[in-house]
C-alpha positions as CSV (number, residue, x, y, z in Angstrom):
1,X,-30.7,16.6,-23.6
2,X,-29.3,17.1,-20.2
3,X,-31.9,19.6,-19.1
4,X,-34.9,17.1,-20.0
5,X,-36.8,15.9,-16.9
6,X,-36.1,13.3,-15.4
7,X,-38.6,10.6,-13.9
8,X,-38.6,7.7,-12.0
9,X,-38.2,4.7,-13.0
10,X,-40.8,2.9,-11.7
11,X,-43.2,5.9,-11.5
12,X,-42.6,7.8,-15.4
13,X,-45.3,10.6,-14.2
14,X,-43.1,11.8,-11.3
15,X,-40.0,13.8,-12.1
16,X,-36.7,13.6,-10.0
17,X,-33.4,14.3,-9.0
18,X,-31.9,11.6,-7.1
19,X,-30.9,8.5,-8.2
20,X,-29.6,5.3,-6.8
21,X,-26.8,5.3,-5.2
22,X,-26.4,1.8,-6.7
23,X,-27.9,1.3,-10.3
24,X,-28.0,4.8,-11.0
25,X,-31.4,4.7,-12.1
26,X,-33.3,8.1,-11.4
27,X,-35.9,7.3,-8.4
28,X,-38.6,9.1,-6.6
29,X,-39.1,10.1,-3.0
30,X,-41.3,7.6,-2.4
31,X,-39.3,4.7,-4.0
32,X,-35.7,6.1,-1.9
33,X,-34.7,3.8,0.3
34,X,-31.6,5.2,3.0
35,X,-28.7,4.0,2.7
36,X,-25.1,4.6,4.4
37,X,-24.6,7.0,1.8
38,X,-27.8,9.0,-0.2
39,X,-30.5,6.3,-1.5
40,X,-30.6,3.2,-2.8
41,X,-33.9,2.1,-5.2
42,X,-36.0,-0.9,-4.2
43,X,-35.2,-3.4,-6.7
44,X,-30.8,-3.1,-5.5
45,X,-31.7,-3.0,-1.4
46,X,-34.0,-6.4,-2.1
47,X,-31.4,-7.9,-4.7
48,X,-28.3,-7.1,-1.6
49,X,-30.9,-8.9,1.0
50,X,-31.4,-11.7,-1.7
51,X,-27.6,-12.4,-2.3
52,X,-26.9,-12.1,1.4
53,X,-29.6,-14.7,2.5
54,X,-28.8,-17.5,-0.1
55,X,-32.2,-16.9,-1.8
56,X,-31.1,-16.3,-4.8
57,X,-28.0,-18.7,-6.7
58,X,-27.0,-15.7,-9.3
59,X,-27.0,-13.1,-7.0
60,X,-27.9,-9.4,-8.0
61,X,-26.8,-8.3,-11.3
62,X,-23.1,-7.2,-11.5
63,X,-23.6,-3.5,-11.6
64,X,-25.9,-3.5,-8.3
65,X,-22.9,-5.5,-7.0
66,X,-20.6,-2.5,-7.6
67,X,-22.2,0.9,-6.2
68,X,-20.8,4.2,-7.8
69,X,-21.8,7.2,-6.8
70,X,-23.7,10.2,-8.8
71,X,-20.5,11.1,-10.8
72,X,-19.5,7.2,-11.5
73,X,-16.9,6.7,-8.6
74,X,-16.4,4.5,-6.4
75,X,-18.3,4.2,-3.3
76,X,-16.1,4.0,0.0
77,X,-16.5,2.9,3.3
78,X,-15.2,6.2,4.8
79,X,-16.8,8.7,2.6
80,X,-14.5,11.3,4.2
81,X,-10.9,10.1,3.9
82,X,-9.7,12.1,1.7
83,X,-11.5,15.3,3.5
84,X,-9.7,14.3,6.7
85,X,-5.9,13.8,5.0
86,X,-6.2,17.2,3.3
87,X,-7.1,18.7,7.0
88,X,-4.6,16.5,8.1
89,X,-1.8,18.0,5.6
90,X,-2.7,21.5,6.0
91,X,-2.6,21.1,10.1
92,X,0.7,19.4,9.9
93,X,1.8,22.4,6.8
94,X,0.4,25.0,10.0
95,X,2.6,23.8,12.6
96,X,5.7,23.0,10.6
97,X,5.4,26.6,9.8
98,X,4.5,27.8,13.7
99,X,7.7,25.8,14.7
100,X,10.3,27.6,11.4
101,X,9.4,30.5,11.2
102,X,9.1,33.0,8.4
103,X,11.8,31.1,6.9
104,X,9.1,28.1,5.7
105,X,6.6,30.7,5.1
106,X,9.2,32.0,2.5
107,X,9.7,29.0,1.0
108,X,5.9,28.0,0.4
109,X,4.3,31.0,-0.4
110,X,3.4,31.8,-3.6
111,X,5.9,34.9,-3.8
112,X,8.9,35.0,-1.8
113,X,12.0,36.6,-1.2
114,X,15.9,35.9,-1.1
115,X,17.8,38.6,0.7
116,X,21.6,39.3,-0.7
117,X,23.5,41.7,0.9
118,X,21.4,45.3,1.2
119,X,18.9,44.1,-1.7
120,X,16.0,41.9,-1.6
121,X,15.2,39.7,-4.6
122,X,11.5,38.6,-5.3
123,X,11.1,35.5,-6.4
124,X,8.8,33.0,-6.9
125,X,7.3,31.1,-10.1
126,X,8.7,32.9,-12.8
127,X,11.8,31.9,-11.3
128,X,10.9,28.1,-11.8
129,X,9.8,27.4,-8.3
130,X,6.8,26.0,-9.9
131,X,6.0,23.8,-6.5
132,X,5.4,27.4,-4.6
133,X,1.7,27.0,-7.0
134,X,0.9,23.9,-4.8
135,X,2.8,24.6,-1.7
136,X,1.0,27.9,-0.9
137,X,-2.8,25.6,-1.6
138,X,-1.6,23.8,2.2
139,X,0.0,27.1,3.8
140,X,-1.6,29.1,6.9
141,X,0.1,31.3,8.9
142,X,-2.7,32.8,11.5
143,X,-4.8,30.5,13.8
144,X,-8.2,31.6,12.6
145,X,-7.3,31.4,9.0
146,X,-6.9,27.9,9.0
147,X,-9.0,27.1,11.5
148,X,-12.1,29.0,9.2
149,X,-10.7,26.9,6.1
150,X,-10.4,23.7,7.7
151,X,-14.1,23.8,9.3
152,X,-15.3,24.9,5.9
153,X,-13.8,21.6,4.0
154,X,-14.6,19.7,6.7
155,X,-18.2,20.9,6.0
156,X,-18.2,21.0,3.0
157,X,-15.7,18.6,2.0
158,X,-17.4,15.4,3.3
159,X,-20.5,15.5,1.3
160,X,-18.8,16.1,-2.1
161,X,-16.6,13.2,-1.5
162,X,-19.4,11.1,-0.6
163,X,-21.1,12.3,-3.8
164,X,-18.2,12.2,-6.3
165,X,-15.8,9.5,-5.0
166,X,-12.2,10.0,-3.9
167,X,-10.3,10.3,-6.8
168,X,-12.5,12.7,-8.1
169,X,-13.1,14.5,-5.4
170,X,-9.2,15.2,-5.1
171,X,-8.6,15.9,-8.6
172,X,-11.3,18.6,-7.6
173,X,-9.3,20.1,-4.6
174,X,-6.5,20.1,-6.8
175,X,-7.3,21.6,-9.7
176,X,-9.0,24.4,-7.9
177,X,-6.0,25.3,-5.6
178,X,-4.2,25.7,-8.6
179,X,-7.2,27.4,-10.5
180,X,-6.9,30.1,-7.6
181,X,-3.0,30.5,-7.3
182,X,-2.5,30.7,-11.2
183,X,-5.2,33.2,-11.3
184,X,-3.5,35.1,-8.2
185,X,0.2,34.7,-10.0
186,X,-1.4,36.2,-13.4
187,X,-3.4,39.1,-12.2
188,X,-2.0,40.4,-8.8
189,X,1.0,42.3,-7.8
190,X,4.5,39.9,-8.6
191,X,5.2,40.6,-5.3
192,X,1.8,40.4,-3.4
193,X,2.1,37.1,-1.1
194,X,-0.8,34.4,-1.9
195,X,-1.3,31.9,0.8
196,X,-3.9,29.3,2.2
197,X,-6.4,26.8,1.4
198,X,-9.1,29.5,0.0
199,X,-9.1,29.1,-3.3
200,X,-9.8,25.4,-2.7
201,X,-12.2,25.6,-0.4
202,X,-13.9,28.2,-3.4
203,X,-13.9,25.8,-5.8
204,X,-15.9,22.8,-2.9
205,X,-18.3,25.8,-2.6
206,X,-18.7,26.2,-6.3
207,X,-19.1,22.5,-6.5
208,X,-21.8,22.3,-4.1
209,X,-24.1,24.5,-5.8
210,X,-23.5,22.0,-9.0
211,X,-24.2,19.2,-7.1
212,X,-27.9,20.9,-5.6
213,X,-28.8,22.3,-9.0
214,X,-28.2,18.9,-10.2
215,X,-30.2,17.0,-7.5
216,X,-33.2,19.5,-7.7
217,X,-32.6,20.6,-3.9
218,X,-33.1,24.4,-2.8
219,X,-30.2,26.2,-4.0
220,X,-30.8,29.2,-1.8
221,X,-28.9,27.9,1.1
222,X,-26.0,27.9,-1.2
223,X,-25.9,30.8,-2.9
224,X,-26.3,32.8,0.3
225,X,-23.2,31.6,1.6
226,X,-21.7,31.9,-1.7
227,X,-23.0,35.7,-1.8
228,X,-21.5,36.2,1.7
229,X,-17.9,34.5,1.1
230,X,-18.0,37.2,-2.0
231,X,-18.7,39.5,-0.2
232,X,-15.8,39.4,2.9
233,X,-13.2,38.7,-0.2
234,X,-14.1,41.6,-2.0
235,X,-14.6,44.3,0.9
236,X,-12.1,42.6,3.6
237,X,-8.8,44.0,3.4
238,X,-5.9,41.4,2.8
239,X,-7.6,38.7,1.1
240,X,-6.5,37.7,-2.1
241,X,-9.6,37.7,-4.3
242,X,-8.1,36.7,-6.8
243,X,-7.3,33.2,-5.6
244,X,-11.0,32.8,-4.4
245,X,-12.2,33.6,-8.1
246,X,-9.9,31.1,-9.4
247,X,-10.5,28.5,-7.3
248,X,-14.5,29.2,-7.7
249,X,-14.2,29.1,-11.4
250,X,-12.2,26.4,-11.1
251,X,-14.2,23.9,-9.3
252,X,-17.4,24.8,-10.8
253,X,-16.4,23.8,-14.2
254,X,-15.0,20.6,-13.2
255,X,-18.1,20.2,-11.3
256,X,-20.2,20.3,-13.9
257,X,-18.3,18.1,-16.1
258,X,-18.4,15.4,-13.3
259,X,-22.2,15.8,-11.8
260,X,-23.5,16.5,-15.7
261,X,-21.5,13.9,-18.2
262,X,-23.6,11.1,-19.9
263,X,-22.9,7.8,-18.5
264,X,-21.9,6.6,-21.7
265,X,-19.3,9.1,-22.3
266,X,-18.7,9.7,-18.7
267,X,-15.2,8.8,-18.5
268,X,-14.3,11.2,-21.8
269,X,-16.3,14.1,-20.8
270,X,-14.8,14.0,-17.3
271,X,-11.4,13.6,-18.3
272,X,-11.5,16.1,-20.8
273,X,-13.1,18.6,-18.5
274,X,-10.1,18.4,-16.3
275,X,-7.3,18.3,-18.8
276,X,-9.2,21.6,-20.4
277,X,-9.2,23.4,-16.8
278,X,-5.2,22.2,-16.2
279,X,-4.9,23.9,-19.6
280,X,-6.0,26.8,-18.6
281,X,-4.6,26.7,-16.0
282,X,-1.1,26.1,-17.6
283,X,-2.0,28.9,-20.0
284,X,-2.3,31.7,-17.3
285,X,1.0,30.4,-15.7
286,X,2.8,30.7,-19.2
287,X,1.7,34.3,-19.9
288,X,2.4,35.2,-16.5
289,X,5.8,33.9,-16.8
290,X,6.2,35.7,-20.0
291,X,5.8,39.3,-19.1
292,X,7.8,38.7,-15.9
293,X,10.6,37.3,-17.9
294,X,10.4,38.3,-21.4
């Protein structure tokens, strides 16, 4: 089972919650070995010297010559590219906004409005502007908003992308902006405006506290900050809470699916973790849509 201990490969008496980076093999503190990214076991760091020196004609086995990372992707030499394009996207989103106006904003936004003569019309996804679910992930409108989002996935972004790979680690983003704005387009106001990278940045922070509960490391940290986001969401005024629950829902279950599949299932259990959250996901859009239109 998946909450069995865990122990070292080369030491069975001592349990653990790192493995390497490499093989994948679970390893002990005093077997980890540093590598560019987390820890490598003894055994892969020797068999990468061997191969590079010539000592050895078969070189290290194939997997050691293909490091994955804890959740089976691939490991990159930039560990944060896709953290720095989605900064990148929401920056450029911020400015392109700063230099349009209100018109953008309108256009983006979860909700927005079209003005005929002496009436103004709310519209927005149940209208069919399904992009305005994406769209309003990447939109920011005042400086400190996005300036406190982007630090927070630059923080926290980074490491998770080290940890899960790149493709996963956007399919995470993803699917917990949209956890967040299809939670905001089901339960708030239809004409309550729903903007910025929050609900995204909800779901990283959900995330992280998979990823320490799975490694063993002190989860306190975590859930402080966790406490405190909580906290300003549900007692500052203007914040769209529920965006951040949806995106923190959101990202923890695909977390967990990632961090906590069997490696010989992994590709199924992942998979199917994410096409059960996009579900969802579509579900809440559809009865949304329903009562506004029906």
């Amino acid at each position: 089972m998946e909450d069995q201990a865990v122990c070292c490969y080369r030491h069975p008496q001592r349990e653990t919650g790192i493995s390497c980076t490499r093989c994948e093999r679970p390893i002990c503190p005093e077997c980890m070995i540093s590598a560019s990214v987390g820890f490598q076991c003894p055994e892969c760091v020797s068999g990468r010297a061997s191969a590079g020196s010539g000592a050895s004609a078969a070189g290290p086995p194939p997997r050691a010559a293909q490091p994955r990372t804890l959740a089976g992707g691939t490991m990159a030499s930039d560990p944060r590219l896709i953290t720095k394009i989605l900064v990148a996207i929401n920056i450029a989103v911020w400015l392109a906004a700063l230099s349009a106006g209100d018109r953008l904003v309108n256009d983006l936004d979860l909700v927005g409005r079209a003005y005929d003569p002496g009436t103004v019309q709310i519209v927005g996804v149940a209208e069919g502007q399904w992009w305005r679910l994406v769209t309003s992930v990447f939109l920011h409108q005042q400086l400190m908003h996005i300036a406190f989002n982007m630090l927070s996935l630059w923080w926290i972004g980074g490491p998770l992308e080290a940890a899960l790979g790149r493709i996963r680690f956007i399919v995470l983003y993803m699917l917990s902006g949209l956890g967040g704005s299809a939670l905001s387009y089901l339960l708030a106001a239809q004409n309550q405006p729903s903007l910025g990278a929050s609900g995204a940045i909800f779901g990283l922070l959900g995330a992280t506290a998979v990823l320490m509960r799975r490694l063993n490391y002190d989860m306190r940290p975590v859930i402080a900050l966790l406490a405190l986001n909580l906290l300003f969401t549900f007692t500052w005024s203007g914040i769209a809470w529920q965006a951040h629950v949806g995106g923190l829902v959101a990202g923890t279950v695909v977390a967990y699916g990632m961090v906590h599949a069997p490696r010989e299932k992994r590709a199924l259990v992942q998979r199917g973790t994410c096409v059960l959250v996009l579900l969802a996901i579509v579900a809440m859009v559809w009865i949304r849509t329903v009562q506004l239109t029906g």
